[in-house]
N, C-alpha and C positions, 0 to 999 in steps of 0.2 A: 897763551900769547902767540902771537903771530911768530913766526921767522922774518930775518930778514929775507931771506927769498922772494919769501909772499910777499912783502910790504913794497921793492920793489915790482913787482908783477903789477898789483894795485896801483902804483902811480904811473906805470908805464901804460898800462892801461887808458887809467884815466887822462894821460895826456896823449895817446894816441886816439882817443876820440873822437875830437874836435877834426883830426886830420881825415876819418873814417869817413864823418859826416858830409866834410865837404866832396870828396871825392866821391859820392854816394849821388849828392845835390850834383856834380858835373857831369855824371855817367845820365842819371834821368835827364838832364836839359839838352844833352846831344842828343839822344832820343826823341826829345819832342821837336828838336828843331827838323830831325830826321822827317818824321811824320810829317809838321807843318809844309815843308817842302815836297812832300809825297805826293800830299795832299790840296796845293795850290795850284790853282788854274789862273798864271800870270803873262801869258802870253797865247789871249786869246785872239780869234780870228771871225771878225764879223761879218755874213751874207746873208743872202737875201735864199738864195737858194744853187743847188751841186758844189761845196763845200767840202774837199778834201781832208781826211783827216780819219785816222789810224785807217787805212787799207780801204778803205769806201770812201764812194761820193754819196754826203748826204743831201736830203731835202727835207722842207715840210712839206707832209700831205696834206696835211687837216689841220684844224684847230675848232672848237667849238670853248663859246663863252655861257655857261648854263648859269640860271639864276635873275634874269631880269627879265624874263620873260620873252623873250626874243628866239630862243634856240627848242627851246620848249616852253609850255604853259609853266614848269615850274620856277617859282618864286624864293629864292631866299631867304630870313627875315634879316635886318640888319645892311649890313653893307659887304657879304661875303658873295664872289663866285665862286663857282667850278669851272675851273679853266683845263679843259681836254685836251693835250698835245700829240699829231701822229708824227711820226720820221719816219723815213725809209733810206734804207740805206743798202747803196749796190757795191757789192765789194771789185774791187781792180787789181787785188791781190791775194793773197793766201792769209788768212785774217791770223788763226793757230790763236796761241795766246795774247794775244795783243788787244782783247776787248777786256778783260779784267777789271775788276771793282769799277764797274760802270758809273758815272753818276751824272746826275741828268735835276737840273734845280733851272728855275725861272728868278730872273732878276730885275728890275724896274729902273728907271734914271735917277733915282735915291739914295741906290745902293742897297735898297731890300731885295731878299734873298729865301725862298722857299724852298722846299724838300714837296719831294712828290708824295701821294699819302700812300701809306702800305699793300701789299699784294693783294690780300686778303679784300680788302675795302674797295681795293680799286677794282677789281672782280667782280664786288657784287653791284657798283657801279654799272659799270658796263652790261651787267645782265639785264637791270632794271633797266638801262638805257636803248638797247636794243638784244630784246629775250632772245631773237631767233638767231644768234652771231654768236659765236664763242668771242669770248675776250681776247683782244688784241696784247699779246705779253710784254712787259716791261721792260726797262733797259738792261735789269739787272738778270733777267730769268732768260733774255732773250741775249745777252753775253755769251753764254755757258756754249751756245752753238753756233758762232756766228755762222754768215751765209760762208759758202763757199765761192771760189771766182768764179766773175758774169754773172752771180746769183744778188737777189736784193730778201731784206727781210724788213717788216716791219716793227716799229715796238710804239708804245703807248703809253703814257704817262698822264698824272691828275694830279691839278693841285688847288689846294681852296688859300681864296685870295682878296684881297679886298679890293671891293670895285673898283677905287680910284687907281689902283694898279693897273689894269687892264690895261688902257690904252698904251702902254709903255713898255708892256712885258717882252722880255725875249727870254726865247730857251737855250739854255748853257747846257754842251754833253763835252764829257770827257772820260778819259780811262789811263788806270795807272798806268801804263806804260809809257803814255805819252803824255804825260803830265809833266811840265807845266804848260802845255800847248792843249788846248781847246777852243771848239766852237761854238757861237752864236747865233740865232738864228731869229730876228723880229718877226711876233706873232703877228702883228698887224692890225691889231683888233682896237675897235672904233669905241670912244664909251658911247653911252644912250642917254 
């Protein structure tokens, strides 16, 4: 037979549970609310082009829309591009840490929202694209070093999209530090 010791141990327990749980459930939702704010670009800033924002002035160089035949002979099947975005950006300050978890997505008058497609992929991309260039680095491999001041660097990003996007796209860059403040920047791009 139990003691009573244990038997209370066993209820106190079992009624201190419920008290465990929820404190468990408030400690993770502070946490996500943490992240969800890390992670939001809510006060964005739209231009056309030189765009201030964390330590550089940005631009678009490029953009290419692959897939309908216009940019190259190659063809899609279905209703998907490849939309190629260049940036370049001239620092006016001492960047240090302040380019950090980069991220760099395209978004449409919708409210649709893409990710750029992986390193690896986007590489062999641009190989195929033009063999004799080395690939232009992305926003996230091309963070690690920003330029230094007066200096510009470029980065390059890909993302597959569906046509009827195109004419509407703009590119969204931001980085934690300066989050929730980001830029925009209209691609420009004409449908066919």
């Amino acid at each position: 037979m139990a003691s009573d010791r244990e038997r209370r141990l066993f209820w106190l327990s079992l009624v201190s549970l419920p008290v465990l749980a929820a404190v468990a459930f408030g400690i993770n939702a502070w946490r996500n609310i943490g992240e969800y704010q890390r992670r939001s670009e809510s006060d964005v800033v739209t231009g056309t082009s030189d765009l201030d924002y964390a330590g550089a002035v940005w631009r678009l160089e490029k953009v290419r829309l692959i897939g309908d035949g216009r940019d190259t002979a190659m063809r899609f099947p279905g209703d998907m591009r490849l939309v190629v975005v260049r940036l370049v950006a001239t620092a006016h300050s001492d960047i240090g840490d302040g380019w950090g978890q980069c991220q760099v997505s395209l978004t449409d008058d919708r409210g649709r929202r893409w990710l750029p497609l992986d390193v690896t992929l986007s590489d062999n991309i641009s190989r195929d694209l033009e063999p004799k260039v080395d690939p232009v680095k992305g926003c996230g491999i091309a963070s690690l070093t920003p330029p230094k001041k007066n200096s510009a660097t470029m980065i390059e990003e890909k993302f597959v999209v569906p046509a009827d996007a195109a004419p509407a796209l703009v590119a969204r860059l931001s980085f934690a530090p300066s989050r929730p403040n980001a830029i925009s920047l209209p691609l420009g791009l004409k449908s066919h």
